[in-house]
N, C-alpha and C positions, 0 to 999 in steps of 0.2 A: 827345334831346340830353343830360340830365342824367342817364342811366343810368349807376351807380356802375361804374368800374372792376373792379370785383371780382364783376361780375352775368355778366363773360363768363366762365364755368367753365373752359370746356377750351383757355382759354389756355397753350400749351407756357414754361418760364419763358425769359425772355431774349429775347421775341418783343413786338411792340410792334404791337398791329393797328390802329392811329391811323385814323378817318377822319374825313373832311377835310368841313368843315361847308357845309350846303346853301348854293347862291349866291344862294338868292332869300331867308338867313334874316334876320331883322331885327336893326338893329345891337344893340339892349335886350338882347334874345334871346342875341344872342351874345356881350356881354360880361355877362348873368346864368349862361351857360354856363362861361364863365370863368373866373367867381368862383367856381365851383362847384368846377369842377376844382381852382382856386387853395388854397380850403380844404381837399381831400383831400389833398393835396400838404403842408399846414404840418400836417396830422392827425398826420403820420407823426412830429413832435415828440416826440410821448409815445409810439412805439413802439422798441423794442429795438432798436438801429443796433450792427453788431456787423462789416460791411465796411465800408471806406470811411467811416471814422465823420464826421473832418471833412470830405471833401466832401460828403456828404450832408448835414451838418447846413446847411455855405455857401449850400449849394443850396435848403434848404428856408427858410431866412434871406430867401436875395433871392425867393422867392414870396412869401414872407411881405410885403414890403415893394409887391410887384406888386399883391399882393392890394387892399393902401391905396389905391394908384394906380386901382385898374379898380373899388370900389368910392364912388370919390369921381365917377365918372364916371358911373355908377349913379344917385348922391343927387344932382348937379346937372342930369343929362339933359342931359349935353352932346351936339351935334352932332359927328356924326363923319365927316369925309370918304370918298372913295372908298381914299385914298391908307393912313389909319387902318384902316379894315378891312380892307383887303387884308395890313396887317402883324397884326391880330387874328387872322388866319384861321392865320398861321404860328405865331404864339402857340398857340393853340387846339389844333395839331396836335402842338408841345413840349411843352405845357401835359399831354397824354393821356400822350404818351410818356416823361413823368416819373414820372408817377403809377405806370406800369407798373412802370419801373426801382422805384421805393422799393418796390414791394409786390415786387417778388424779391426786391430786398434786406435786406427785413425777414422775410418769410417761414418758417415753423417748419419744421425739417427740410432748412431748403435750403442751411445757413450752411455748411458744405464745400463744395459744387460751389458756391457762388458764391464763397467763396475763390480756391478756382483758377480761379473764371473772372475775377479781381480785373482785370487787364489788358485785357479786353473791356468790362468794365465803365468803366473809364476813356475808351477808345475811347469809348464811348455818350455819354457824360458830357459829354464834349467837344465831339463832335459837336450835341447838344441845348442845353447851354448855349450854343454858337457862334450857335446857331438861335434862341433866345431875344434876345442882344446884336443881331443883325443884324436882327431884328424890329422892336426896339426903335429901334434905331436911326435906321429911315425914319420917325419917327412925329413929328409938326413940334409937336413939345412946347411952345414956345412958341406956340404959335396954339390949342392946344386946351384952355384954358382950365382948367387944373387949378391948383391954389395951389401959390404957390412952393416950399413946404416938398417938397411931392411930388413937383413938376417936380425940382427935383436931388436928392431921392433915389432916382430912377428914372432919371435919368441916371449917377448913382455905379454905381447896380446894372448898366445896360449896360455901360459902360466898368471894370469888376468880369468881368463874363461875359466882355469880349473877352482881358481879360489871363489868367486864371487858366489853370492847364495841368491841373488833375486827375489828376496820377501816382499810381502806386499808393501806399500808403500804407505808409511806413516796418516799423512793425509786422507789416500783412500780407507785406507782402514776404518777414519773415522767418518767420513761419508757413508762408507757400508752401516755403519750402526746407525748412523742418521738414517738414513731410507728405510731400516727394519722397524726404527722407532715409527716413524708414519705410518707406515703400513701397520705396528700394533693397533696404533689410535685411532685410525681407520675401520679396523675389524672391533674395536669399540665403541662407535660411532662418535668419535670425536674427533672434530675436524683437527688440524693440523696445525701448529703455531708457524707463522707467515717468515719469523727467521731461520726456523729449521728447515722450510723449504726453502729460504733464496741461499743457506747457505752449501746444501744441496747441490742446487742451480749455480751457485758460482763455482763451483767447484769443478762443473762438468761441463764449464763455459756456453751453458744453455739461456741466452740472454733473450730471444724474439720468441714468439708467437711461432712464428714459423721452423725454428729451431726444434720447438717442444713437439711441432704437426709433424716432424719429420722421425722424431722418437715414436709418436704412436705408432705410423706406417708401417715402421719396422716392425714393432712391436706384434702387431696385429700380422705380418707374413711369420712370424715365430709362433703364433699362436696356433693359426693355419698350418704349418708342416708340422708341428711340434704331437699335434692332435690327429693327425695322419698317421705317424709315426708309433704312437701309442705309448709318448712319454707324459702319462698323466702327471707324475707330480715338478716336473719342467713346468707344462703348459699352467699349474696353481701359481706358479711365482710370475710367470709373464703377465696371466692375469692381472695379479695386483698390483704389476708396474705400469701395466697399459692404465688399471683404475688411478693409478696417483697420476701420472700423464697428462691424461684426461681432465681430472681435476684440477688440475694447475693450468692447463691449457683456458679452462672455462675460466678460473679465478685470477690466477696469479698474473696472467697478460690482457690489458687492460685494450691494449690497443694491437689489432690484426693489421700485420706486417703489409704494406701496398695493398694488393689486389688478389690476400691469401684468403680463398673461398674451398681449400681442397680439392683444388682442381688446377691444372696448369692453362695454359695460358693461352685459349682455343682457337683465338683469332690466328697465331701465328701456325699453329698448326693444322687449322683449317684451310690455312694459303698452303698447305705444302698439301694438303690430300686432295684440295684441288685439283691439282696437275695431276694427277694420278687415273691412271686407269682401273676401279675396282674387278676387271676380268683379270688383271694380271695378278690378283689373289687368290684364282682359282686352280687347284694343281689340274694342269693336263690330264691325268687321268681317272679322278672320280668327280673334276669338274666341280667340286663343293672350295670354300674359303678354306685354305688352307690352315691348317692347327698345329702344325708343328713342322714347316717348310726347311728342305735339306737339300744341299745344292751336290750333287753327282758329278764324275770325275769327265762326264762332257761339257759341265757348263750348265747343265738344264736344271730347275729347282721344282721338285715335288711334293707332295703331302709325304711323309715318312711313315705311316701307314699304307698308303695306298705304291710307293714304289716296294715297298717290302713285300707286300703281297706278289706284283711283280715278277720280281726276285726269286722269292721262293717259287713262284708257277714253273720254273726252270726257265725264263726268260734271263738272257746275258746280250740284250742289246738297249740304247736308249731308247724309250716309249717314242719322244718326239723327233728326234733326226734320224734312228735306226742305227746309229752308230754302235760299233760292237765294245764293249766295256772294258776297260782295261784293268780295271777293278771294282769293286762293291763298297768303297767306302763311301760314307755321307757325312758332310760339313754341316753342319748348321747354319740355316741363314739368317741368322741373330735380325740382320738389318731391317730384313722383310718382314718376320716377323713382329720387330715395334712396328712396322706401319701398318700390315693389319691391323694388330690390337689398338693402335692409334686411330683405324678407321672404323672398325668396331663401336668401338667406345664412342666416337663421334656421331656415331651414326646408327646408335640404339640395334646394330645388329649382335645377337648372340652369337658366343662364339666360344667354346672352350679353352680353355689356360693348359700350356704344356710347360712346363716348368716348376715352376712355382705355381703351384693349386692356388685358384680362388676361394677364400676363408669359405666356408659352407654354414649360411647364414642359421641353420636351424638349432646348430650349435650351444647359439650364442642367446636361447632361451634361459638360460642362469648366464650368472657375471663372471662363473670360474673361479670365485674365490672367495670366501669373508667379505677380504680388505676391498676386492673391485666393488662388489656389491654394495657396502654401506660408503665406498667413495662416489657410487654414481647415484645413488641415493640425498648424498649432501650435495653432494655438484647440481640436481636436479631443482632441488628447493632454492640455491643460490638461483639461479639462470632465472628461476619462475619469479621472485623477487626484484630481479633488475627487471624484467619482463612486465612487472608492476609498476613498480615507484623509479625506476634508474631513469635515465636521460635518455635523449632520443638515441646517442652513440649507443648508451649501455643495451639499450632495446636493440638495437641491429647488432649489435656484436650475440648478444645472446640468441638473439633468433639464429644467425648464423654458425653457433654451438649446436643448438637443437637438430638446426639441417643435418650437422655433419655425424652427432650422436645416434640420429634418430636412424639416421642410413645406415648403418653398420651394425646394430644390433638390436634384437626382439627386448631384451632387459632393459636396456638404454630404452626405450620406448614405453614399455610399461613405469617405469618408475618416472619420465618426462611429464606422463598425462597424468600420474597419479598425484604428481606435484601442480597438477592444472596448470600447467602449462598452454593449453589448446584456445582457452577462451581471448586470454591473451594474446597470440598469435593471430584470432581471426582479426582481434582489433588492427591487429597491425595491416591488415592489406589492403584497408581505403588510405596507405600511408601516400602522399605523393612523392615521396624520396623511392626512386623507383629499385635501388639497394635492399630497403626495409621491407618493402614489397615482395620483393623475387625470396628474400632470405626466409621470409614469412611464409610464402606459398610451398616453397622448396621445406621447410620443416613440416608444413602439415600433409606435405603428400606424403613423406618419409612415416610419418606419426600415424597417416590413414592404414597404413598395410597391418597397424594392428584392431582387432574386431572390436575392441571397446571405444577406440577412440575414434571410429565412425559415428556411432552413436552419441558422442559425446561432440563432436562438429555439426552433424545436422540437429541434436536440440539444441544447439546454440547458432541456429540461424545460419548456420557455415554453404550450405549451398548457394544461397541467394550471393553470398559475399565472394563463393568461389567463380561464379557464374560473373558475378562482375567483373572479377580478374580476367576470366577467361575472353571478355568480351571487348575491356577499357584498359586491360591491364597496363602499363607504363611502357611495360620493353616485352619484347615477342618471346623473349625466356618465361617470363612469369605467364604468357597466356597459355604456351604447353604446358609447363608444371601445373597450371589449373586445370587442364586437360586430364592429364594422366590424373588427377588427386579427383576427380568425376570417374576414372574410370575404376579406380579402386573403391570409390562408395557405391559404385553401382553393381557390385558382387552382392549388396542387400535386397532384395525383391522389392520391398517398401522403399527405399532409397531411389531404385530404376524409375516406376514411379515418381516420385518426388521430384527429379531432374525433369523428367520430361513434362510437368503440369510448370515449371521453372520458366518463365519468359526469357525468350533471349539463347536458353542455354543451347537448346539442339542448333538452331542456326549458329550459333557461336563456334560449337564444333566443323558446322561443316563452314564457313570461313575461314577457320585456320586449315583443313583442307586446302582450299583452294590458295590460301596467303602466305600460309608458315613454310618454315625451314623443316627440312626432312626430318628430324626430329617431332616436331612438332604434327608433318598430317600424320605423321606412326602414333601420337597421342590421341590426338583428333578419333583415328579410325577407331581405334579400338575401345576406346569411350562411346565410340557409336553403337559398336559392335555388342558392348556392354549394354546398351539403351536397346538394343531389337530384343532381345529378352522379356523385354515386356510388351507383347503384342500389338496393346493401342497404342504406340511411338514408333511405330514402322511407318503408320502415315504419315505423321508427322516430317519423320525424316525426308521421306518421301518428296514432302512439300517444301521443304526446306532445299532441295536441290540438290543431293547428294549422290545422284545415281551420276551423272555425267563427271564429274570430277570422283569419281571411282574408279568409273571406268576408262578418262583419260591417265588415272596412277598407273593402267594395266600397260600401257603403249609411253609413259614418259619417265617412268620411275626406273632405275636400275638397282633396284634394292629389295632384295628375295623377300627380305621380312615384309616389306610393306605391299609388295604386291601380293603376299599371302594374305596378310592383316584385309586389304581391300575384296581382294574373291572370298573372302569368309563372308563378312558383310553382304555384298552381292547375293551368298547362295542364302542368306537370310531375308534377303527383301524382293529375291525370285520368287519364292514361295507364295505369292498371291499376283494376280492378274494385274495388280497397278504397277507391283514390283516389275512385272515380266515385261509391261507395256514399256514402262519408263528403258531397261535394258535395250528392249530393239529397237528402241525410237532412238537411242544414241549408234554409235560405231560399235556395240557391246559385242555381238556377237560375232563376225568374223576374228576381234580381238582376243573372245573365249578361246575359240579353235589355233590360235595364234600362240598364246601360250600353252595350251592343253598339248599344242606339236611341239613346241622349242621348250620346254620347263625342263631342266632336270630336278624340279623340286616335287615329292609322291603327294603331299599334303596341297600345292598349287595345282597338280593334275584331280587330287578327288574332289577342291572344290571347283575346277572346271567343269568337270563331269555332271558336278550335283545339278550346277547353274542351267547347266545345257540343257538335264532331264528336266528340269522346273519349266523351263520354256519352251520345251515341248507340250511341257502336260497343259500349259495356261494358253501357250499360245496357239496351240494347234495349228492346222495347216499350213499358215504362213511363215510360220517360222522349220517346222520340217521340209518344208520346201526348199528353204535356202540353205537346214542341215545336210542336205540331200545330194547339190551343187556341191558341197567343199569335198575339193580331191583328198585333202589331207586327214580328211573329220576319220574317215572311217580307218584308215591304216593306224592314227593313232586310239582308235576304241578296241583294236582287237590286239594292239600290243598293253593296253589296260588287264585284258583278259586273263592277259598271264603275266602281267609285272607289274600290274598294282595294285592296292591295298584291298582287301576283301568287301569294302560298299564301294570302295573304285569297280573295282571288276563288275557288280553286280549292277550299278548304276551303268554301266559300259553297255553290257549284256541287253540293259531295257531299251537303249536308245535305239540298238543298232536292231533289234527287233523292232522297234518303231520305226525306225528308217528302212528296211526290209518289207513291212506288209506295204507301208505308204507306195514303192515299187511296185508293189505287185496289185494296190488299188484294192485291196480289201479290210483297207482299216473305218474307210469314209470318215474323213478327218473333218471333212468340208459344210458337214451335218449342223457340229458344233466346235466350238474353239477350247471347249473341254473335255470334250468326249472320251479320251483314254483316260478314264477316270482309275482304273484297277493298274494302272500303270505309278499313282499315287502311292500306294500301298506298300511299296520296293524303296521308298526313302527313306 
């Protein structure tokens, strides 16, 4: 009953989930419940009121005086009628759906869209204070024994609630027509006069950089449910408020709050996922990262798909202690939750969003509206301009617009390079400020995910410049993000190519292998991975040293994704004799069979499988021989047979016929080291 307001997370704003209190609760009970709520409500005293200032404050005024009223009835223990409670109960449910309303309307990042929603919000207002007065009203005040002082001022306050109207607010009113004026002039492609925005922005107390970054965020999770939901013409005004947003972000704040890059603050919470165990993300029973983790009435916390499943199989005992259930409810463990997604995000592992959906980037191929489109349009031209002729600040602040532009959206990217943006950028990353550098690499890998503006970085010499980052870069950020932005240009045929004739560049990759942050060999690999693609840089890599720190990722990495990313690679540089050679000259192979038994990943087992097959066919006899010895090789290829993926099975099926005649000594392996040549043919 006393559960804070702000404990339901994925509360949508402007939604009010009120429920309506147990019939059998005691009357204590539910006017201690009251008060509780009562005080959350006058809390909002000392918080930031920036819509609705004076209704809000009215509002939180007469709780405040309720408060007296429902606490004096507390300290005397008064009896309470049927006829009193049944008006507490409607209290109770005003009481909740106040609390809601101030916590939107206080809210970080939400002071635009609740501007414009200022007209609904009065609706609300109204509505709920109407429901407070009429409450109030049946409650036979004179019989329920409260002292006089508080009897009429609790009658003031009802007869206060029935008259007042809660109109919008003079102020906001004209703010509302300010923000519509921009957005016309916007959708007319004229920029916006710099006092009609700051008076906007004083209005809505939005004064930093960081203020404005915090409006977008939002913006962009309303855009994202909004467009789930199938409220297309909502989602055309969030649009244009993200496109002014936006535009004010890149123009209007001259200078980036501290160390505001769009990202929090990774040192401190890289200390804390440190200490952490990533197996304690994995639910007990489908043994994957948990996606939407729910803690059961033993204590024990599991994937809420996979206990559900459970559940319904007619299972009523705990998976993990066997304890018998005493019910089927499930909590949410909000907590575990942020630290997955905290270690997720840290550590480049995918990972689905249960809650709040992740915006679905393909979306965001148009801007969603007139005004966003010709705002990022002028925003673009700006940013390209200081990216020109501005100062070194204005050049790093602007590159660091681009990163954070270029990331979130396909529109935002085509209109960036179409404003040439790119060329300029590559200049920036012989920058020695190693700030200008990282902001610089980070906007053109974001920039590279669109197919024009590869072509527009590599005829502008952008490899050679990337490669140097990748190799000199300043700070070990900027030599990943060089990484990953080679492994996005090498989806070109002609580009794969180009990298690999590129001095430096393959060794560069496999050094940050062996040197980077986990981040970073996930870059590394799969830029390599990208480069075997084109057949003559297999040797290369080869020579460069990549197989042994591969195959050390298999045996020292705890991280699904990269030890996948790694056996990918692998079953691409199997595939020929040097490749195979290089594998069984390191610890490779017993490591294969090592994961191939303990993986619960199907995509880690079929590039096991494939590796395995390859070094059979290349290696011949001496390597079947030692498949031969491993106790575990074979129970794991014949549970392949029937539980994993259709060229798992089939690559399963050819080993274990290899491994089968070599028994029975009528394959004569010993002829040649390639001899099961028709064994090729099944990859």
């Amino acid at each position: 009953m006393n559960q804070k307001l702000s404990e339901i997370s994925d509360r949508r704003i402007l939604t009010f989930p009120a429920v309506h209190p147990c019939q059998s609760i005691s009357p204590i009970t539910l006017v201690t419940s009251l008060i509780s709520l009562a005080r959350i409500i006058c809390n909002y005293r000392s918080k930031s009121i920036v819509i609705h200032r004076k209704n809000l404050r009215e509002v939180i005024r007469e709780i405040g005086i309720l408060l007296i009223f429902l606490e004096e009835i507390r300290e005397r223990k008064l009896d309470l009628s049927h006829s009193v409670i049944l008006s507490f109960f409607e209290l109770h449910l005003a009481f909740q759906k106040l609390g809601y309303l101030l916590e939107d309307c206080t809210r970080e990042g939400a002071r635009l869209w609740m501007l414009m929603k200022s007209r609904r919000i009065s609706a609300e207002l109204r509505v709920l204070v109407a429901g407070v007065a009429t409450a109030l009203d049946v409650v036979p005040m004179n019989s329920l024994g409260v002292s006089i002082e508080v009897r009429e001022l609790v009658e003031l306050v009802a007869k206060q609630a029935q008259r007042v109207k809660f109109n919008v607010e003079p102020d906001d009113e004209r703010a509302m027509v300010d923000v519509t004026s921009i957005l016309n002039k916007f959708q007319r492609k004229i920029a916006p006069d710099p006092i009609d925005l700051k008076r906007v922005f004083d209005h809505l107390e939005i004064k930093h950089w960081n203020d404005c970054n915090k409006e977008i965020k939002f913006l962009d999770e309303e855009i994202s449910i909004g467009s789930l939901n199938g409220e297309d013409k909502e989602v055309t005004l969030v649009c244009s408020l993200m496109g002014l947003m936006c535009y004010c972000r890149g123009v209007v704040f001259d200078v980036i709050d501290g160390r505001s890059l769009d990202r929090t603050d990774t040192r401190n919470e890289a200390e804390v996922l440190s200490c952490l165990n990533p197996e304690d993300f994995r639910c007990p029973i489908s043994l994957e990262i948990m996606k939407d983790p729910v803690t059961i009435s033993t204590g024990q916390t599991y994937d809420r798909a996979s206990i559900l499943k459970w559940l319904k199989a007619g299972n009523h005992t705990c998976p993990t202690t066997g304890e018998k259930l005493t019910n089927t409810e499930m909590v949410p463990n909000s907590v575990l939750q942020k630290l997955i997604r905290q270690f997720c995000s840290s550590n480049g592992v995918p990972m689905a969003e249960s809650g709040h959906p992740k915006r679905d980037i393909t979306r965001t191929i148009s801007a969603g509206s007139p005004a966003a489109a010709e705002a990022m349009r002028l925003l673009s031209d700006f940013l390209t301009y200081r990216l020109a002729v501005g100062t070194y600040e204005d050049k790093n602040k602007a590159a660091n617009e681009i990163r954070l532009l270029a990331k979130s959206s396909i529109f935002n990217r085509y209109c960036l390079l179409e404003a040439g943006s790119i060329p300029y950028l590559l200049h920036l990353l012989s920058s020695m400020d190693s700030s200008v550098q990282e902001n610089a690499i980070a906007a053109l890998l974001n920039l590279s995910k669109h197919i024009k503006s590869k072509e527009i970085i590599v005829e502008n010499g952008g490899v050679m410049l990337i490669v140097e980052v990748l190799t000199n870069g300043s700070k070990m950020e900027s030599r990943q993000l060089a990484a990953a932005t080679l492994f996005y240009l090498s989806s070109v045929e002609e580009y794969r190519i180009l990298i690999g004739e590129t001095p430096e560049a393959i060794k560069g990759l496999v050094d940050l292998i062996r040197d980077g942050t986990p981040r970073g060999k996930k870059n590394a690999v799969v830029a390599i991975f990208g480069l075997t693609l084109f057949h003559d840089n297999i040797q290369m890599i080869l020579e460069a040293g990549a197989v042994p720190l591969l195959v050390d990722l298999l045996k020292s990495s705890d991280r699904t994704d990269l030890v996948n990313d790694s056996l990918a690679v692998l079953a691409t540089l199997a595939e020929s004799q040097d490749g195979t050679r290089e594998i069984t000259s390191t610890s490779g192979l017993p490591l294969l069979i090592g994961v191939l038994h303990s993986s619960t990943s199907r995509s880690a087992k079929e590039y096991c499988v494939s590796i395995l097959l390859s070094l059979c066919v290349y290696g011949g006899i001496e390597v079947v021989s030692k498949l031969q010895k491993s106790s575990s090789l074979m129970a794991s290829l014949y549970t392949l047979l029937t539980d994993g993926t259709a060229r798992a099975s089939k690559r399963a099926s050819t080993i274990l016929s290899i491994l089968h005649e070599f028994n029975n000594k009528d394959l004569g392996l010993a002829s040649s080291p390639t001899a099961p040549e028709h064994f090729v043919r099944v990859r």
